[in-house]
PQR file of N, CA, C, O and H, with PARSE charges and radii, in Angstrom:
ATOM      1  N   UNK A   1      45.411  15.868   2.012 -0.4000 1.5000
ATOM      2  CA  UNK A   1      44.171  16.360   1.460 -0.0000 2.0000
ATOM      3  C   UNK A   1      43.477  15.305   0.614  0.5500 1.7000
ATOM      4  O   UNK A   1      42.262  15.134   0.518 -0.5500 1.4000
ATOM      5  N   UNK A   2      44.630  14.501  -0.093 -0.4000 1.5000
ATOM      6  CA  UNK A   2      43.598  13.132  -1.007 -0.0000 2.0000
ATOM      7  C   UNK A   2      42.916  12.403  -0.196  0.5500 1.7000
ATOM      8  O   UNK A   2      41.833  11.989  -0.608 -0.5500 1.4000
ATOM      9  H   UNK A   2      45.617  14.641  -0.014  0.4000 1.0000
ATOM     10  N   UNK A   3      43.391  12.013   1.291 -0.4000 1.5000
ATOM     11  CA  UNK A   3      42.306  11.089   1.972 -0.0000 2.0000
ATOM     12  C   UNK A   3      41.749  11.764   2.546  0.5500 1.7000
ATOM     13  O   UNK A   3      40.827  11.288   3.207 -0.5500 1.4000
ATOM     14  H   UNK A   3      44.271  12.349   1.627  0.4000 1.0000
ATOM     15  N   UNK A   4      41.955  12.965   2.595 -0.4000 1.5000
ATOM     16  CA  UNK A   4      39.889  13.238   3.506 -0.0000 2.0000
ATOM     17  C   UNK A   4      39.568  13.327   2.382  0.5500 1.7000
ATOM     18  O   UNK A   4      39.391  12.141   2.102 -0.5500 1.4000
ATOM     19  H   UNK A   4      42.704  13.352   2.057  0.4000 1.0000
ATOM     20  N   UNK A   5      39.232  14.202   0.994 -0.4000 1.5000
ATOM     21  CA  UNK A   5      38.638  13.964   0.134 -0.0000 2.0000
ATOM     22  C   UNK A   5      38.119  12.705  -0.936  0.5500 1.7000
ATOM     23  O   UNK A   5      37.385  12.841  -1.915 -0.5500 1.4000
ATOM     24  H   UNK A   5      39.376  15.165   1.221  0.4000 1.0000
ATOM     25  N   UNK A   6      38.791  11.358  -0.381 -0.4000 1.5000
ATOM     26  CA  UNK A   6      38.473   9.849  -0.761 -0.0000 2.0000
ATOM     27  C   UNK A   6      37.443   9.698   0.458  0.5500 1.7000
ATOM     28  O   UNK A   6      36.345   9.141   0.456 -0.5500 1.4000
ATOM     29  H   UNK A   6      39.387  11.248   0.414  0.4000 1.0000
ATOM     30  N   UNK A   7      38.066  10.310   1.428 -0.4000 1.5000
ATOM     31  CA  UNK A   7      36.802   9.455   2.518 -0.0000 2.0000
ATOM     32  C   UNK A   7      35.214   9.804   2.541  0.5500 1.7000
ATOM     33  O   UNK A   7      34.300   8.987   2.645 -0.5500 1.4000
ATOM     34  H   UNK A   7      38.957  10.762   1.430  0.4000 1.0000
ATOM     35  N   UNK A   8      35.082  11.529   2.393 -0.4000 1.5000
ATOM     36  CA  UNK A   8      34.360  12.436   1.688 -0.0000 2.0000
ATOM     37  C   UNK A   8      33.467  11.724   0.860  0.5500 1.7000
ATOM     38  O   UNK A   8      32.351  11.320   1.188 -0.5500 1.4000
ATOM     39  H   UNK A   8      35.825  12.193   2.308  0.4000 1.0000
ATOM     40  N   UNK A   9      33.977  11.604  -0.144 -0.4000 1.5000
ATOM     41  CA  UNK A   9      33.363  10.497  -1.248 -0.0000 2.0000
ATOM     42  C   UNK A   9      32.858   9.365  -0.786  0.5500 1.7000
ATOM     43  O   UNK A   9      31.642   9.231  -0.649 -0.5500 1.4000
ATOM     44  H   UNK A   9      34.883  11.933  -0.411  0.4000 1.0000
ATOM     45  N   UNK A  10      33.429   8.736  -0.590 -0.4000 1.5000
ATOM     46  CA  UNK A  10      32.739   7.459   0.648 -0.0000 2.0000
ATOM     47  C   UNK A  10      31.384   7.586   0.896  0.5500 1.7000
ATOM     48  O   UNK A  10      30.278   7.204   0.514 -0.5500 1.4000
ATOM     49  H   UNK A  10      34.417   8.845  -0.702  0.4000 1.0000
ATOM     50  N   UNK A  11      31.732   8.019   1.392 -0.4000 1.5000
ATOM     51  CA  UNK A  11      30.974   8.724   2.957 -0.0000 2.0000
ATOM     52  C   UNK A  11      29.441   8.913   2.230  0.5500 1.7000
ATOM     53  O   UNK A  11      28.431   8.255   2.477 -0.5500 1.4000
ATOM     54  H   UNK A  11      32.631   8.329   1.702  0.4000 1.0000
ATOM     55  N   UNK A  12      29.571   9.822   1.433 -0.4000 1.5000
ATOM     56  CA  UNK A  12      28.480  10.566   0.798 -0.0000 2.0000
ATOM     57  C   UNK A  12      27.855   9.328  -0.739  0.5500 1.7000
ATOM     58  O   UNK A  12      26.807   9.491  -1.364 -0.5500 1.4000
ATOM     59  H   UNK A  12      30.392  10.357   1.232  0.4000 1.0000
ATOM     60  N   UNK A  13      28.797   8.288  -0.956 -0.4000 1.5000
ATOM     61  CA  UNK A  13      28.023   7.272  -1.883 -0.0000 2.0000
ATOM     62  C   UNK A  13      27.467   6.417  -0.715  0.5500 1.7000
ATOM     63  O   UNK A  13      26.455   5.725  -0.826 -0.5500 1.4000
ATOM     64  H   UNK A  13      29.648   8.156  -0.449  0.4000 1.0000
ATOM     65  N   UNK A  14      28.313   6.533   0.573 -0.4000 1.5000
ATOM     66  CA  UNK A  14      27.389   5.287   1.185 -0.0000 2.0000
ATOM     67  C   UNK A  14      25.634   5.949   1.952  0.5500 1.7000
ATOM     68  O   UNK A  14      24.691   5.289   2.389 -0.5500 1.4000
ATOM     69  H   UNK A  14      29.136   7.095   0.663  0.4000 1.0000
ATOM     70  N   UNK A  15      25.791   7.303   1.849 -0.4000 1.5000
ATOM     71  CA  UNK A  15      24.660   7.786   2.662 -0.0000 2.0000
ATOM     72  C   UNK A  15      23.492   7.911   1.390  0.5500 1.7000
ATOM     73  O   UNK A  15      22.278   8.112   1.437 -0.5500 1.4000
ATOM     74  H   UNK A  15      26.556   7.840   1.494  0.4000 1.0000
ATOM     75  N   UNK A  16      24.325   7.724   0.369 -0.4000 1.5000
ATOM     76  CA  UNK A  16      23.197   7.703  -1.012 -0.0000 2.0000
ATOM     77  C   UNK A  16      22.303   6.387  -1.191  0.5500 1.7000
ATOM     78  O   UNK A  16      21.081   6.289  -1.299 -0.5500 1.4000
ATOM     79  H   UNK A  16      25.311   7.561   0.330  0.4000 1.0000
ATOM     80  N   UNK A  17      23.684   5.032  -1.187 -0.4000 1.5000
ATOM     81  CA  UNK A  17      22.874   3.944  -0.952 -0.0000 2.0000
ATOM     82  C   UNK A  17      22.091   3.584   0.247  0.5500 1.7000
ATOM     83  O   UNK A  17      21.190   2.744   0.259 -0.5500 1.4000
ATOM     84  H   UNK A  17      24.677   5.112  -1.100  0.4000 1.0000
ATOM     85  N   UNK A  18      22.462   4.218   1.167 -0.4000 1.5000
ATOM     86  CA  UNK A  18      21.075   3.847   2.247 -0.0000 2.0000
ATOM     87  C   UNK A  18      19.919   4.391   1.629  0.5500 1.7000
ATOM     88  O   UNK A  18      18.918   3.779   1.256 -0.5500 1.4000
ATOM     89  H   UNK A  18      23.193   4.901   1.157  0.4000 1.0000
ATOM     90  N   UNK A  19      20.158   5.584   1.561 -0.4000 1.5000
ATOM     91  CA  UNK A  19      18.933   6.688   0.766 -0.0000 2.0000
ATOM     92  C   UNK A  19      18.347   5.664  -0.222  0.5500 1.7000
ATOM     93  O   UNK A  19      17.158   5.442   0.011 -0.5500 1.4000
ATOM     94  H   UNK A  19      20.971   6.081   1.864  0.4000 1.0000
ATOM     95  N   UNK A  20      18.857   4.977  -1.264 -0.4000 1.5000
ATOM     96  CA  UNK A  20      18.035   4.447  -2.350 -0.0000 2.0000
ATOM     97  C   UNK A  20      17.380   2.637  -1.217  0.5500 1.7000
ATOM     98  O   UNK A  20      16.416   1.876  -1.307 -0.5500 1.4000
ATOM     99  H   UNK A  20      19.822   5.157  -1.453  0.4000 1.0000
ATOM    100  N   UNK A  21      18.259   2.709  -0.561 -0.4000 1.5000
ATOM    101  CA  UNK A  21      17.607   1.214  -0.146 -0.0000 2.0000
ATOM    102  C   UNK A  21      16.300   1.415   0.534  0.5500 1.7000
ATOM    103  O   UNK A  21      15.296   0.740   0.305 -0.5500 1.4000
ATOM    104  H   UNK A  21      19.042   3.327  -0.488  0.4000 1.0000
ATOM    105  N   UNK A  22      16.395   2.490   1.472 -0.4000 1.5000
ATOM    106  CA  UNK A  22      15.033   2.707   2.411 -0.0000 2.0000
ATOM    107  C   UNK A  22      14.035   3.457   1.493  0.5500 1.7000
ATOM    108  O   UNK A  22      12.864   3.260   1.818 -0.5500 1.4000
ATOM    109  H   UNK A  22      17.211   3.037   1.658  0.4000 1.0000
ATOM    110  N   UNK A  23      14.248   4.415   0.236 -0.4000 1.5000
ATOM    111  CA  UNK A  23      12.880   4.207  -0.555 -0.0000 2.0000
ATOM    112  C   UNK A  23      12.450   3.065  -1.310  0.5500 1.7000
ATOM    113  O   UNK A  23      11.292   2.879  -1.685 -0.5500 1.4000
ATOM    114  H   UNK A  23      15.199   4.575  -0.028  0.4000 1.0000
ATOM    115  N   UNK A  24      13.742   2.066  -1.583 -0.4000 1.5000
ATOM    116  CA  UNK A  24      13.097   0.662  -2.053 -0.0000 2.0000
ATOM    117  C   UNK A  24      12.180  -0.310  -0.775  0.5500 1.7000
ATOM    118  O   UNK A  24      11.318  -1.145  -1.051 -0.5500 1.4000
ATOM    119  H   UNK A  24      14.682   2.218  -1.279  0.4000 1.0000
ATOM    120  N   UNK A  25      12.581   0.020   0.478 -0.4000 1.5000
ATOM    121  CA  UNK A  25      11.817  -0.504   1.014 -0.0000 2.0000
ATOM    122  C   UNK A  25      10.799   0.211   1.547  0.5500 1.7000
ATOM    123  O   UNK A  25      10.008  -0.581   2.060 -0.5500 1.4000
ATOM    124  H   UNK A  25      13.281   0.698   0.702  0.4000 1.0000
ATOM    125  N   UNK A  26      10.425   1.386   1.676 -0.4000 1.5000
ATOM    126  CA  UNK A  26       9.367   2.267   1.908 -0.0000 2.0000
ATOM    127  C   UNK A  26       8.190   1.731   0.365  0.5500 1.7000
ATOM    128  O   UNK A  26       7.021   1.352   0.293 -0.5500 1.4000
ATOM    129  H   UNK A  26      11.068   2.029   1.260  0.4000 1.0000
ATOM    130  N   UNK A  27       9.044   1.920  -0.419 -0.4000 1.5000
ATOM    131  CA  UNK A  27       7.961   1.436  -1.836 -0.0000 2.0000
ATOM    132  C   UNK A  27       7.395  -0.192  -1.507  0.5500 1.7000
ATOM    133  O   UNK A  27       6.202  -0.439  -1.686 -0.5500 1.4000
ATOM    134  H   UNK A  27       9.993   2.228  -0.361  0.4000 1.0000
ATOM    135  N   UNK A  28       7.816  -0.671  -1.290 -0.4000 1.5000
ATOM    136  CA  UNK A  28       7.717  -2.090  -0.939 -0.0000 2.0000
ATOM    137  C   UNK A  28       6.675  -2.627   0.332  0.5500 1.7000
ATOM    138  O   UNK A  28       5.969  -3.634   0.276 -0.5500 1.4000
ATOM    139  H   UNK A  28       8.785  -0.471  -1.145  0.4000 1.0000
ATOM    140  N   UNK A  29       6.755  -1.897   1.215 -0.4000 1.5000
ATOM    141  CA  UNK A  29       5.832  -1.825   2.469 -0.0000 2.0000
ATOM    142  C   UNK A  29       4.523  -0.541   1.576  0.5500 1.7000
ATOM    143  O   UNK A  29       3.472  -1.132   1.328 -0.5500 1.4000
ATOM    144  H   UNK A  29       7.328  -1.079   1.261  0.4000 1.0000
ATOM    145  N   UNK A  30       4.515   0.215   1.353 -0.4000 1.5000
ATOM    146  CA  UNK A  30       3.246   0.528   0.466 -0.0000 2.0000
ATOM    147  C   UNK A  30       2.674   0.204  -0.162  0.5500 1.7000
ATOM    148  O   UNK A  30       1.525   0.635  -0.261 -0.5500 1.4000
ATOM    149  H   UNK A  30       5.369   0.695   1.554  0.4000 1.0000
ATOM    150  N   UNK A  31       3.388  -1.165  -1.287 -0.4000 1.5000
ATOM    151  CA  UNK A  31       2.570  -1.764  -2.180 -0.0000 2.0000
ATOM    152  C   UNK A  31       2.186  -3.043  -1.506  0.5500 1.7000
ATOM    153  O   UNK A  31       1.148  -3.572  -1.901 -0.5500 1.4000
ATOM    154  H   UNK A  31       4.321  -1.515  -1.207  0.4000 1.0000
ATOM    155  N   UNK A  32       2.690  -3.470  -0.796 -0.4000 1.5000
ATOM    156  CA  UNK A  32       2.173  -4.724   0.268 -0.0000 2.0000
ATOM    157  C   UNK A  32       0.855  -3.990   0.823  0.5500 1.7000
ATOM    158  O   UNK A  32      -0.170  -4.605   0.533 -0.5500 1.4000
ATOM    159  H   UNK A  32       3.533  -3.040  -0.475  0.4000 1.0000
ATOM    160  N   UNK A  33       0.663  -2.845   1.535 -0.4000 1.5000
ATOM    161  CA  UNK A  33      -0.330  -2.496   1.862 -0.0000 2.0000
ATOM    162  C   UNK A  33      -1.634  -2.342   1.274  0.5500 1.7000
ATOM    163  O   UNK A  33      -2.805  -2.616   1.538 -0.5500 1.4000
ATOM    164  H   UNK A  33       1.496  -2.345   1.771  0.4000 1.0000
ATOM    165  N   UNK A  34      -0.759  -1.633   0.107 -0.4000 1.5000
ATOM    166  CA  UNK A  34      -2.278  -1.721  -0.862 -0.0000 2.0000
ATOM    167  C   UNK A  34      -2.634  -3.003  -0.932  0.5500 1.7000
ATOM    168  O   UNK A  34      -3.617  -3.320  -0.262 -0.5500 1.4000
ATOM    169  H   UNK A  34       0.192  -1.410  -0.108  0.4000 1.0000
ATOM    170  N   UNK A  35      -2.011  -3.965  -1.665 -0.4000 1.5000
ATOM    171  CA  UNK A  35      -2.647  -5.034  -1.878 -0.0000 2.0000
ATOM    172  C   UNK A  35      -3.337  -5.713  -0.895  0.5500 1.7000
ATOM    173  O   UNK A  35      -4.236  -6.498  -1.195 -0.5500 1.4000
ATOM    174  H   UNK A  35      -1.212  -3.708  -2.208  0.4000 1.0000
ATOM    175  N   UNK A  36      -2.908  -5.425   0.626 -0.4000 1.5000
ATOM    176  CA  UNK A  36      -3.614  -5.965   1.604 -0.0000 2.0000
ATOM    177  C   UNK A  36      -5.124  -5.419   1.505  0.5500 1.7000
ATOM    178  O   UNK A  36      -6.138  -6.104   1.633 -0.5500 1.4000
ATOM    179  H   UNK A  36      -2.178  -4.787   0.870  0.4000 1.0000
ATOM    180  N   UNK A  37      -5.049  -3.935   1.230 -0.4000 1.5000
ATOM    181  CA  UNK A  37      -6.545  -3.358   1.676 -0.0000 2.0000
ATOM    182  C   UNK A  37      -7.329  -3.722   0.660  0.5500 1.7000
ATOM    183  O   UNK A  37      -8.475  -4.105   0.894 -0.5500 1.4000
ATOM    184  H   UNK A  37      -4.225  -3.378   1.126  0.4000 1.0000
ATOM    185  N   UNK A  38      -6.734  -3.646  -0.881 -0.4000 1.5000
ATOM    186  CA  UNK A  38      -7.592  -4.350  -1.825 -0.0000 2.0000
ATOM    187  C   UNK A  38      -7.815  -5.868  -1.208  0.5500 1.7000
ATOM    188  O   UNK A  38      -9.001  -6.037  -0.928 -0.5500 1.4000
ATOM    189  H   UNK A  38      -5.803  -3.335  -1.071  0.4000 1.0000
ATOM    190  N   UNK A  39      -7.532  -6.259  -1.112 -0.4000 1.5000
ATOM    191  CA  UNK A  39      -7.980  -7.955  -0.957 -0.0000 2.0000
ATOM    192  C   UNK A  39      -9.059  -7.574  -0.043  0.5500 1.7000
ATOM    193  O   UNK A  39     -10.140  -7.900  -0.533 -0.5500 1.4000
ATOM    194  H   UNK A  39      -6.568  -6.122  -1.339  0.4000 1.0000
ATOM    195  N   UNK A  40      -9.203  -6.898   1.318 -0.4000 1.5000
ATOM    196  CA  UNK A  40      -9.636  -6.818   2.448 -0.0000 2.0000
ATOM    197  C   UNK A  40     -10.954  -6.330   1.268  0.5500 1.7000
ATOM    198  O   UNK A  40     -11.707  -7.203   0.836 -0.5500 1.4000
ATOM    199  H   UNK A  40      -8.325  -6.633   1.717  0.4000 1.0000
ATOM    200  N   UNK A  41     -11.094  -5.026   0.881 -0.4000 1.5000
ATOM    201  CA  UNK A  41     -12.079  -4.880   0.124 -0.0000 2.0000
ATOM    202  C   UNK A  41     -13.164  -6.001  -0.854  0.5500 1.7000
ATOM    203  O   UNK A  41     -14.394  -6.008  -0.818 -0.5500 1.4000
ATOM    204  H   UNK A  41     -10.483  -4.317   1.232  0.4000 1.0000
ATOM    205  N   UNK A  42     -12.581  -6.578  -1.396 -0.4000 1.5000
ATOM    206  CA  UNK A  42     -12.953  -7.668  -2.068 -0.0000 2.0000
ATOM    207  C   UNK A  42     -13.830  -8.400  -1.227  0.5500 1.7000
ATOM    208  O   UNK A  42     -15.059  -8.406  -1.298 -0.5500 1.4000
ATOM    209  H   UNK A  42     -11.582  -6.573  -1.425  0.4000 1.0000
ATOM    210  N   UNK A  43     -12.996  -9.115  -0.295 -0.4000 1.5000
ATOM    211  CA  UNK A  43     -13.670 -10.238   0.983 -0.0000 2.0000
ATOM    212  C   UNK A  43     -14.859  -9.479   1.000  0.5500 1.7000
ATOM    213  O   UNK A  43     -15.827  -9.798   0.311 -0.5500 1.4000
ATOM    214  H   UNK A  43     -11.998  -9.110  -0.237  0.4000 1.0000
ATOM    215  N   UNK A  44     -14.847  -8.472   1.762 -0.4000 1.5000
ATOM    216  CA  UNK A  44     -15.827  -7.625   2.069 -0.0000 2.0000
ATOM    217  C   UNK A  44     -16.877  -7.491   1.289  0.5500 1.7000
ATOM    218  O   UNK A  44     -17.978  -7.764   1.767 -0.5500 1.4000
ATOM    219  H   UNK A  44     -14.060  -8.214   2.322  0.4000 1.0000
ATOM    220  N   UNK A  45     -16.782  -7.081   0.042 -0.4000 1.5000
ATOM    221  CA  UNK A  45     -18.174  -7.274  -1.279 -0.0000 2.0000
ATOM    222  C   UNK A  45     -18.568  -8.101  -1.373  0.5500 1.7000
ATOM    223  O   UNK A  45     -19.754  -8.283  -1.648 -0.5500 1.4000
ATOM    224  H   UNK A  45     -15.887  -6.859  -0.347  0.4000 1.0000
ATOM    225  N   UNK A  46     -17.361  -9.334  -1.097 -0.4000 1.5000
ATOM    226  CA  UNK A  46     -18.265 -10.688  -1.660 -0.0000 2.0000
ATOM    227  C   UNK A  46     -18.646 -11.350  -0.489  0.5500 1.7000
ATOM    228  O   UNK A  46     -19.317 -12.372  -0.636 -0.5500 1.4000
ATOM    229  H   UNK A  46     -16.398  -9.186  -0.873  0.4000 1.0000
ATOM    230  N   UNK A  47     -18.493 -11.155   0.120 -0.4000 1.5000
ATOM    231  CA  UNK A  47     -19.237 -11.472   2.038 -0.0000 2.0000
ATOM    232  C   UNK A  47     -20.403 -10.586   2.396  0.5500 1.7000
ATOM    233  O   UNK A  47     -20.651 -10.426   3.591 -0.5500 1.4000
ATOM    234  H   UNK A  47     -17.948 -10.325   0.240  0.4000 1.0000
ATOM    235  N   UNK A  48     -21.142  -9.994   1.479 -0.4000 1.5000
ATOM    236  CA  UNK A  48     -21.834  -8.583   1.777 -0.0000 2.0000
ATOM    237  C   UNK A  48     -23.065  -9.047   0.766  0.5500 1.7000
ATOM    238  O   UNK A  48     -24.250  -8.881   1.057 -0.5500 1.4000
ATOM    239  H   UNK A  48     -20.940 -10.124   0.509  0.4000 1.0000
ATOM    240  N   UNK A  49     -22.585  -9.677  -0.511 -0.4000 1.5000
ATOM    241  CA  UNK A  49     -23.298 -10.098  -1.559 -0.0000 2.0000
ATOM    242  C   UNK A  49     -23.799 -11.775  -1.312  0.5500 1.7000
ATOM    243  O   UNK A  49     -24.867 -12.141  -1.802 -0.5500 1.4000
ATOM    244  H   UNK A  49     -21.623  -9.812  -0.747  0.4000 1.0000
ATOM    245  N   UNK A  50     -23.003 -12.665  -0.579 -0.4000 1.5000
ATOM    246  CA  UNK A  50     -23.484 -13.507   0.070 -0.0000 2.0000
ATOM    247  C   UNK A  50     -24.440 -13.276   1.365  0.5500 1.7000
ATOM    248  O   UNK A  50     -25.431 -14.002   1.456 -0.5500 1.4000
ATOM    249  H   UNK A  50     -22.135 -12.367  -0.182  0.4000 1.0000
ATOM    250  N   UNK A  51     -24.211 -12.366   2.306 -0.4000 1.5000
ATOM    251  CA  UNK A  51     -25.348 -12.334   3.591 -0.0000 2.0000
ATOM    252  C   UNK A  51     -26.932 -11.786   2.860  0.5500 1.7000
ATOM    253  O   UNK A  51     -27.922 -12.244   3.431 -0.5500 1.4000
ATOM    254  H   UNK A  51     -23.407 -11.776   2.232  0.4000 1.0000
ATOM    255  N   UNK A  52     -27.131 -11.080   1.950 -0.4000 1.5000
ATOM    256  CA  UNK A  52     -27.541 -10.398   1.095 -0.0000 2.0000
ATOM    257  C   UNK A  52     -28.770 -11.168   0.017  0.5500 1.7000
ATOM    258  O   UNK A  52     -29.885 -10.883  -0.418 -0.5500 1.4000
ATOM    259  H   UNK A  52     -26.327 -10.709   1.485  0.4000 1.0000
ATOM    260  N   UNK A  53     -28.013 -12.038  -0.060 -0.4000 1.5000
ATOM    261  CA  UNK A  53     -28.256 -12.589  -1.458 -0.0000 2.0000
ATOM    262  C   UNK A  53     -28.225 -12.527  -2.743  0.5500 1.7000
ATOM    263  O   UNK A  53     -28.846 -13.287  -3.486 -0.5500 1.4000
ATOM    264  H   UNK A  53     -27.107 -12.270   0.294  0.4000 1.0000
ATOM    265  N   UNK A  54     -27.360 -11.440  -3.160 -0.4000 1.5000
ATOM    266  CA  UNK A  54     -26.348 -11.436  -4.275 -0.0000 2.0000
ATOM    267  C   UNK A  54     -26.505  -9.759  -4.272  0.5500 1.7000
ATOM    268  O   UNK A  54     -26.986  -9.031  -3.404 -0.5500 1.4000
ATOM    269  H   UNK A  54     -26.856 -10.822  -2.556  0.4000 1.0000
ATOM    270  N   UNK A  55     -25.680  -9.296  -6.098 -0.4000 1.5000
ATOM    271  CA  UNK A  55     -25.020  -8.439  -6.032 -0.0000 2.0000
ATOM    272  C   UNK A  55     -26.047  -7.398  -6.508  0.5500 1.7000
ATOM    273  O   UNK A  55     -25.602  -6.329  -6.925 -0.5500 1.4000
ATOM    274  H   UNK A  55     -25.289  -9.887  -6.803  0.4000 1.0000
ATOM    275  N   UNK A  56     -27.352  -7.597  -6.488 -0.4000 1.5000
ATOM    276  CA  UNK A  56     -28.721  -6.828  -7.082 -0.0000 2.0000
ATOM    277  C   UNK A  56     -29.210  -6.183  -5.482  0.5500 1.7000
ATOM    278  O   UNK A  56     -29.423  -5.030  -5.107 -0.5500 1.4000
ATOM    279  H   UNK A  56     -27.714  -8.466  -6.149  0.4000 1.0000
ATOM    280  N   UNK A  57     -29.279  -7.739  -4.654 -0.4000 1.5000
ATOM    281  CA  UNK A  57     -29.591  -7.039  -3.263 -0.0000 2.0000
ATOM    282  C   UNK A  57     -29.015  -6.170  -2.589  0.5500 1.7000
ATOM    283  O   UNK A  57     -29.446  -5.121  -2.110 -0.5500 1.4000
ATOM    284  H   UNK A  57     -29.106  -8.676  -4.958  0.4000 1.0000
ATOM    285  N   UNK A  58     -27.733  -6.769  -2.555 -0.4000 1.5000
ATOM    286  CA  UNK A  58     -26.505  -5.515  -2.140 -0.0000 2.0000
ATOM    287  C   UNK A  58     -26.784  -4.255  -2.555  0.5500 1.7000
ATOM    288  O   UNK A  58     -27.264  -3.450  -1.757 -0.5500 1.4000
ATOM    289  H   UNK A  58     -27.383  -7.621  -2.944  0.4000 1.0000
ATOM    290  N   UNK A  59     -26.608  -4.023  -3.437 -0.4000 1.5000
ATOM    291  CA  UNK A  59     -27.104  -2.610  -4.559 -0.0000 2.0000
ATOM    292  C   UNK A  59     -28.464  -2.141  -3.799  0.5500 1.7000
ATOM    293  O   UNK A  59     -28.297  -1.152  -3.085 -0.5500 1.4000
ATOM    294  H   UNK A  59     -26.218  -4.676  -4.085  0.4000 1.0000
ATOM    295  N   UNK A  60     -29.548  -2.583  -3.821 -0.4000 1.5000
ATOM    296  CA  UNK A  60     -30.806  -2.183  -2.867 -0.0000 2.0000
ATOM    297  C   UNK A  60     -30.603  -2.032  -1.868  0.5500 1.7000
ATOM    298  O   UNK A  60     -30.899  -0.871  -1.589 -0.5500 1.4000
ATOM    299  H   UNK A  60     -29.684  -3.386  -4.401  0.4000 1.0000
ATOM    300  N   UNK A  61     -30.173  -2.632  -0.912 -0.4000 1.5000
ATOM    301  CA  UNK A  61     -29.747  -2.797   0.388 -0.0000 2.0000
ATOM    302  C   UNK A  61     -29.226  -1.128   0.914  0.5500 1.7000
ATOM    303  O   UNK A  61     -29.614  -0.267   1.704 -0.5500 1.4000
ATOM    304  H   UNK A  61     -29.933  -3.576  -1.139  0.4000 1.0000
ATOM    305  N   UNK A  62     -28.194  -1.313  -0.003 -0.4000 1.5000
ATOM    306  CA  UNK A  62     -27.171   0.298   0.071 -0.0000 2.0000
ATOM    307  C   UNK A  62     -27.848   1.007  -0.479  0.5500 1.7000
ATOM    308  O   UNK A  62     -27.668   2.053   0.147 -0.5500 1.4000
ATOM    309  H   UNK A  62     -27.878  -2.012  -0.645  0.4000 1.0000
ATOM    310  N   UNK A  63     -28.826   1.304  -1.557 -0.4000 1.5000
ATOM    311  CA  UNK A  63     -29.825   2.439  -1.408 -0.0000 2.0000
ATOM    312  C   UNK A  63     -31.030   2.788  -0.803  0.5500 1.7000
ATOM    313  O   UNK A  63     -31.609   3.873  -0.866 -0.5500 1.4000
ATOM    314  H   UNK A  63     -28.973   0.455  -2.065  0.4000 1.0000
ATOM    315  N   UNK A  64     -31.364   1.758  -0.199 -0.4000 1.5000
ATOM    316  CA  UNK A  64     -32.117   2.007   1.117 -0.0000 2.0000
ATOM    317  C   UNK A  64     -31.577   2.771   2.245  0.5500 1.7000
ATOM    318  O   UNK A  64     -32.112   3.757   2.752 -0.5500 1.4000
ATOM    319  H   UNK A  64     -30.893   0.877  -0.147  0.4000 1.0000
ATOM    320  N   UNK A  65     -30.219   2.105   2.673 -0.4000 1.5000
ATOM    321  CA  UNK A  65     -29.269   3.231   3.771 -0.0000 2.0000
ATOM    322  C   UNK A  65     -29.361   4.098   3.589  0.5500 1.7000
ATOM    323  O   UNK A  65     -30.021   4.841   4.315 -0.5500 1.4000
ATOM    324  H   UNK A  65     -29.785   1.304   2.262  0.4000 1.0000
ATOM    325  N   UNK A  66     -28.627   4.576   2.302 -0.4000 1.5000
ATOM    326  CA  UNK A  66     -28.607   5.522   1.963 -0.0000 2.0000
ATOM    327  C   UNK A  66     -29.795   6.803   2.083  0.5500 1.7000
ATOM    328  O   UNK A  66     -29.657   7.916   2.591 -0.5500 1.4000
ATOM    329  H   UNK A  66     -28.090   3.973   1.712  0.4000 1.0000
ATOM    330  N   UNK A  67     -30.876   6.255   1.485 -0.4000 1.5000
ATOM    331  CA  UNK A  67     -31.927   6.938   0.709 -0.0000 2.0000
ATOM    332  C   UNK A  67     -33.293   6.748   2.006  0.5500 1.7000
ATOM    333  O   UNK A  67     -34.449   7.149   1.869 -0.5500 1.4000
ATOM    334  H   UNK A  67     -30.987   5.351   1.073  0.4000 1.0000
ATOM    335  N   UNK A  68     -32.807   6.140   3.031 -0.4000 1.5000
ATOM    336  CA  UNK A  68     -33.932   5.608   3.660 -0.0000 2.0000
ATOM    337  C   UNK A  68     -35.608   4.963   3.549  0.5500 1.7000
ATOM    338  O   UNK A  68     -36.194   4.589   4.564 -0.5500 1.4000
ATOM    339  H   UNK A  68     -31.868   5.814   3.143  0.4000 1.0000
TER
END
């Protein structure tokens, strides 16, 4: 009865540390992401404010769309 109940134990710390490793890497691939889409965002404003001619036109620009 002591070794199935050692193995038991085992068993159930090693299915814990997978458990904590794959939300460390689930957290890890989410915050990579964000930071990807922020950056992507950024490019984007400031590539928007350059075709534009800065960040006053931009602003007009988008309330014209908007507002027609």
């Amino acid at each position: 009865m002591k070794n199935n109940t050692a193995v038991t134990k085992e068993t159930n710390v090693v299915k814990e540390n997978i458990n904590v490793e794959i939300s460390k890497v689930s957290a890890a691939a989410i915050g990579i992401a964000s930071i990807l889409i922020g950056c992507w965002a950024v490019a984007t404003l400031i590539s928007g404010m350059i075709s534009t001619g800065g960040p006053m036109a931009l602003v007009k620009g988008f309330i014209t769309a908007i507002g027609g």
